[in-house]
C-alpha positions in Angstrom: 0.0 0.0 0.0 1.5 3.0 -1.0 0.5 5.9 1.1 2.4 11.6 -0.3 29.5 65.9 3.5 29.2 69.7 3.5 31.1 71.3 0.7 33.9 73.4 2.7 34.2 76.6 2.1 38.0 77.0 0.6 39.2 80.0 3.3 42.4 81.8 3.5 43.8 84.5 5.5 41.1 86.8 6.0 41.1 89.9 3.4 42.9 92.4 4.1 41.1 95.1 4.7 42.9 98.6 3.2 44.3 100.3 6.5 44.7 104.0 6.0 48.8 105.0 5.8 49.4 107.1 8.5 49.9 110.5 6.8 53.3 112.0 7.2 53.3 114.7 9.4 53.7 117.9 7.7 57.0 119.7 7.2 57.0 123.0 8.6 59.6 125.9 7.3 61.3 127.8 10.0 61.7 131.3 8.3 63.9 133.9 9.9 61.3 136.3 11.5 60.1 132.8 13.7 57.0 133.2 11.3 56.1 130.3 8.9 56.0 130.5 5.2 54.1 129.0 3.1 51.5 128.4 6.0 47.9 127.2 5.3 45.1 130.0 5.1 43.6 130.2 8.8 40.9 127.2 9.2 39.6 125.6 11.9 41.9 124.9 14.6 43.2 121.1 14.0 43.8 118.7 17.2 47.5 118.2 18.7 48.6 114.8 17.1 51.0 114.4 20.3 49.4 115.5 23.6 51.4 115.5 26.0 54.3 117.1 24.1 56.5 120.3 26.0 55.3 123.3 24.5 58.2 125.4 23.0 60.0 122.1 21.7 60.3 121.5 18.0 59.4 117.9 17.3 61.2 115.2 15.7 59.5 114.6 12.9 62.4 111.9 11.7 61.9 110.1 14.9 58.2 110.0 14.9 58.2 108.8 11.2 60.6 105.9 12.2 58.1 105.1 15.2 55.2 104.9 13.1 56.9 102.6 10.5 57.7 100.6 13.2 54.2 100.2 14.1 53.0 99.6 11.1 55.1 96.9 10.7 54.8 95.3 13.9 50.8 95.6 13.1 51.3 93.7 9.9 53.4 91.1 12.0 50.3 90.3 13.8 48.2 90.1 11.4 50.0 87.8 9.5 50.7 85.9 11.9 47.0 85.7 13.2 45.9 84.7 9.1 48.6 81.9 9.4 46.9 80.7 12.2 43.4 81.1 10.8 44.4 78.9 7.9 46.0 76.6 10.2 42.5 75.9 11.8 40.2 76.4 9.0 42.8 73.6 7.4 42.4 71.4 10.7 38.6 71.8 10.6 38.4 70.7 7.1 41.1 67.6 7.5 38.3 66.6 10.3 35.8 66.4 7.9 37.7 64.7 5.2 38.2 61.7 7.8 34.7 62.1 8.7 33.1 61.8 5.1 35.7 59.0 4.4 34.4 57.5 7.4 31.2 57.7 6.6 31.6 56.6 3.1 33.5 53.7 4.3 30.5 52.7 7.0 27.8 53.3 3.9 30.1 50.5 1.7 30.6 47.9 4.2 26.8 48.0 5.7 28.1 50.6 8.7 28.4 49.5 12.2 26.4 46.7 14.1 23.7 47.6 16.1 25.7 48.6 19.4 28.6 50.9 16.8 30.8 47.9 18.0 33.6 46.9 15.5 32.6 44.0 13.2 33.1 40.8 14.8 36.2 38.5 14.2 36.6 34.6 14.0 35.3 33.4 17.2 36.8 30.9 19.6 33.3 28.9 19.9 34.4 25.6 17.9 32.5 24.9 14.5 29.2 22.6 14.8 29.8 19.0 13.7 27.4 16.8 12.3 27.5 12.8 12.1 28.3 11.2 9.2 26.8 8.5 9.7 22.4 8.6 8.1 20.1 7.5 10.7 18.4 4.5 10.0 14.9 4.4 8.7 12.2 3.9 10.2 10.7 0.5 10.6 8.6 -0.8 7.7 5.0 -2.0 9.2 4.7 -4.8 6.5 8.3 -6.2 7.9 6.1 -7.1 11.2 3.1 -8.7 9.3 4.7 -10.4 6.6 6.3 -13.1 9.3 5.4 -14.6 12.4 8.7 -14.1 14.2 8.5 -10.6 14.2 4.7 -10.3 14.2 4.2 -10.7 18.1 1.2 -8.6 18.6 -1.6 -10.1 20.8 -3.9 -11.5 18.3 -7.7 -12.1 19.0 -11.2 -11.9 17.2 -11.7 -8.4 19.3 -8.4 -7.2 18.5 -9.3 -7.2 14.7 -13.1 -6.3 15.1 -13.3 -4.0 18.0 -16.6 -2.7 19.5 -20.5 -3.3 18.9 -20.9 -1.6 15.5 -18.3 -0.1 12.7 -18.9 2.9 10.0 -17.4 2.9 6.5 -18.1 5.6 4.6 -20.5 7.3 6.5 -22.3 3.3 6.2 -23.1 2.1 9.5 -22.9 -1.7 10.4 -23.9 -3.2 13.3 -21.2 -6.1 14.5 -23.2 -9.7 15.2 -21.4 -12.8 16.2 -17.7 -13.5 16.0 -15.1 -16.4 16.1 -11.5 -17.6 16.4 -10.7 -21.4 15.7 -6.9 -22.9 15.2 -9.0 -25.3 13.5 -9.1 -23.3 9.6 -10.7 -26.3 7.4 -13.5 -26.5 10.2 -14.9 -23.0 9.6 -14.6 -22.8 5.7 -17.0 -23.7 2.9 -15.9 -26.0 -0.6 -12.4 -26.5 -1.5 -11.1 -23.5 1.1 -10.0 -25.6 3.9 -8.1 -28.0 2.3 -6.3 -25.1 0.7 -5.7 -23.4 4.0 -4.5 -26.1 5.4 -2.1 -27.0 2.8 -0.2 -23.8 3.1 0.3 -24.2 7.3 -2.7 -21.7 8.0 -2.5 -21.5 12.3 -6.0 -19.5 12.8 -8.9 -18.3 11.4 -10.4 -15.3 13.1 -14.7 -14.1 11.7 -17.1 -11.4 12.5 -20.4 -10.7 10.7 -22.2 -7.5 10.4 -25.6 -6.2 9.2 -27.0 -3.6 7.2 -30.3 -3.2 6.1 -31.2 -6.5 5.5 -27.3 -7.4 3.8 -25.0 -9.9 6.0 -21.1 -10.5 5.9 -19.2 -12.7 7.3 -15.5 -11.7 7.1 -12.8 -14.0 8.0 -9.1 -13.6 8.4 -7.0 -16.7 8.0 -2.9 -16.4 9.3 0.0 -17.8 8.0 3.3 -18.0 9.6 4.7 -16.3 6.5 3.5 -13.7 3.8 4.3 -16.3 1.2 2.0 -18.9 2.6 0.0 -16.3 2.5 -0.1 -15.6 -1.2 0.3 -18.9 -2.5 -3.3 -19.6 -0.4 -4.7 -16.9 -2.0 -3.9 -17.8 -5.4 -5.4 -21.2 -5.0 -8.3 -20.5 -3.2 -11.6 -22.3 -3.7 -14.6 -22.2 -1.9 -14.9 -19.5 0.6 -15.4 -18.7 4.3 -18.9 -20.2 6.3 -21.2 -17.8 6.8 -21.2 -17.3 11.2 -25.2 -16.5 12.2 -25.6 -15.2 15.8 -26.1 -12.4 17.7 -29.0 -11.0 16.3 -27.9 -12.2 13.4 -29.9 -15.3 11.6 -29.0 -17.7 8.9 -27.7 -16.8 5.4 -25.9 -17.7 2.4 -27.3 -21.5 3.0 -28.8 -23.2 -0.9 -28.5 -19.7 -2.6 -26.4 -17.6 -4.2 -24.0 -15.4 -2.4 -20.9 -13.0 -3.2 -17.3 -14.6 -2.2 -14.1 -12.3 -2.4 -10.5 -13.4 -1.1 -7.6 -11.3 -0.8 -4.2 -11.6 1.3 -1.8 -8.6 2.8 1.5 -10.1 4.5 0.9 -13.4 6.1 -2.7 -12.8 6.5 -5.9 -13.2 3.7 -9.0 -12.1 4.5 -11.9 -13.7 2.8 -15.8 -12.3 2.7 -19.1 -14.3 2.5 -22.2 -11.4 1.8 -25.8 -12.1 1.2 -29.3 -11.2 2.0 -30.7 -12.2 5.1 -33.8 -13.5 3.7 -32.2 -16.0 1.5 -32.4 -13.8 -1.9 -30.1 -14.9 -4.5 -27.2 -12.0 -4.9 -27.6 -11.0 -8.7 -24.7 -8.5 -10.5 -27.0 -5.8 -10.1 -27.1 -5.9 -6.3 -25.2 -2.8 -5.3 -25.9 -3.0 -1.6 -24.4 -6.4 -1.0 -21.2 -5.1 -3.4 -20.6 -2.3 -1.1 -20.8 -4.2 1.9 -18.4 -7.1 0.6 -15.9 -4.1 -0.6 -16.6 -1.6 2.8 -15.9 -4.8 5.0 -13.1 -5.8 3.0 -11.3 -2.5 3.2 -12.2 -2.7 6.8 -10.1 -5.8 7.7 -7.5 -4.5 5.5 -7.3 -1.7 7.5 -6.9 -3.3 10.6 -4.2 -6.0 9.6 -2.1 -3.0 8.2 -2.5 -0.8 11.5 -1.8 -3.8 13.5 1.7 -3.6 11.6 2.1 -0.3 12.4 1.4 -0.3 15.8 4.6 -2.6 16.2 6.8 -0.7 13.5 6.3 2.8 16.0 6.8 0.6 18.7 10.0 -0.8 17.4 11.3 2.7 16.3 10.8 4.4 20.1 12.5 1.1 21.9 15.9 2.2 23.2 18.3 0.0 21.6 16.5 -0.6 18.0 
């Protein structure tokens, strides 16, 4: 049975803006009346340009042009030195964001951080996971346990294979009458069956009938010690099973005609005997009593095959298997 970054700004030294020259002071003409010639025309008085100086002294006008050169050169000192240092941290600022951008850029390639900015992890210490070379073994095969008797050690009985009072197929319900178990096989059989069971070492012969709406089966199970038996019992069956009457149940498939069907699965074949209950001969056209032969059929099919595969699961969880 087969089963399926921001653009930076370039910036320098700051611009220069234009300083005014310090005008040179004006040259005055001592004439020899202690007047002055060439003097403006009278204006507005103009301010001292050195307060503080002795009145009556004659200033050096050399001397205060060499200070104010000296000035202005010590003020352009400073200021150049203070763009050199301007450019000197506008260069430093930029550098920073050069590394920064690359950094960036370098994060976007590789994915960026993890999660937690930590670095990205190196090989670890934790050793590799190994895995077994060897394929586990599969699991047991159910028809392995009912194809011979050594290995088919399941308790074996009449309510075993047909449990309870009443079975459904198919939405069909039947109601379960008498049943039987003999280690006698030729004793419960009908024509040339028991000879044949016999001949091929059957050990017991396990039957069950159930009714329906005036249709009655008898289905019987006969068990071989091997699935060969089995089959060769099947392919020279005669005859068929006796009809079992009881419980409820009363005669049928005596001096008429009935339906017989015999098939095997492992060391067992199970055999069916269905008929009407009031002695009507079964014609081809009888659908009821066809369905009941094949629902009761599939039925002990069914159970021989879970019986195998009750003992394959078992097998498969035993410590040791």
């Amino acid at each position: 049975m087969s089963f399926g970054g921001p653009q930076w700004p370039q910036q320098g030294p700051e611009q220069q803006q234009p300083y005014g020259q310090t005008p040179p002071p004006q040259q005055w003409q001592s004439g020899p009346q202690g007047g002055f010639q060439g003097a403006p025309q009278p204006g507005p008085p103009q301010p001292n340009p050195f307060p503080g100086a002795q009145a009556g002294h004659t200033p050096d006008w050399g001397a205060l042009a060499d200070a104010s050169a000296a000035r202005n050169k010590r003020r352009r000192g400073l200021f150049i030195g203070g763009g050199v240092l301007a450019v000197l941290a506008v260069g430093a600022v930029v550098a920073t964001a050069v590394v920064l951008t690359n950094k960036s850029n370098d994060q976007a390639a590789t994915g960026g951080p993890g999660p937690t900015g930590s670095a990205a992890p190196t090989d670890s210490a934790s050793p590799a996971p190994t895995f077994s070379s060897v394929a586990p073994l599969p699991p047991p095969n159910p028809m392995d346990f009912i194809s011979d008797a050594k290995k088919d050690k399941a308790p074996l009985s009449a309510e075993g294979l047909f449990p309870g009072k009443k079975l459904t197929m198919n939405a069909r319900p039947y109601q379960k009458g008498a049943t039987s178990s003999t280690t006698d096989c030729a004793a419960v059989t009908q024509g040339g069956l028991g000879s044949v069971l016999k001949a091929n070492g059957c050990t017991r012969v396990i039957r069950a009938t159930y009714v329906k709406d005036g249709v009655a089966v008898t289905v019987g199970v006969a068990v071989f010690p091997t699935d060969d038996q089995a089959l060769k019992a099947k392919k020279q069956a005669s005859g068929g099973i006796a009809p079992l009457a009881g419980a409820g149940v009363g005669d049928f498939c005596h001096a008429t005609v009935c339906l017989r069907r015999t098939n095997s699965i492992g060391r067992y074949v199970y055999l069916t005997q269905t008929g009407f209950t009031n002695g009507t001969k079964v014609t081809k056209g009888d659908k009821a009593v066809f369905q009941t032969a094949d629902d009761l059929g599939t039925f002990a099919f069914n159970q021989i095959y879970a019986r195998g595969r009750a003992q394959a699961s078992a097998a498969a969880g035993a410590p040791g298997e």
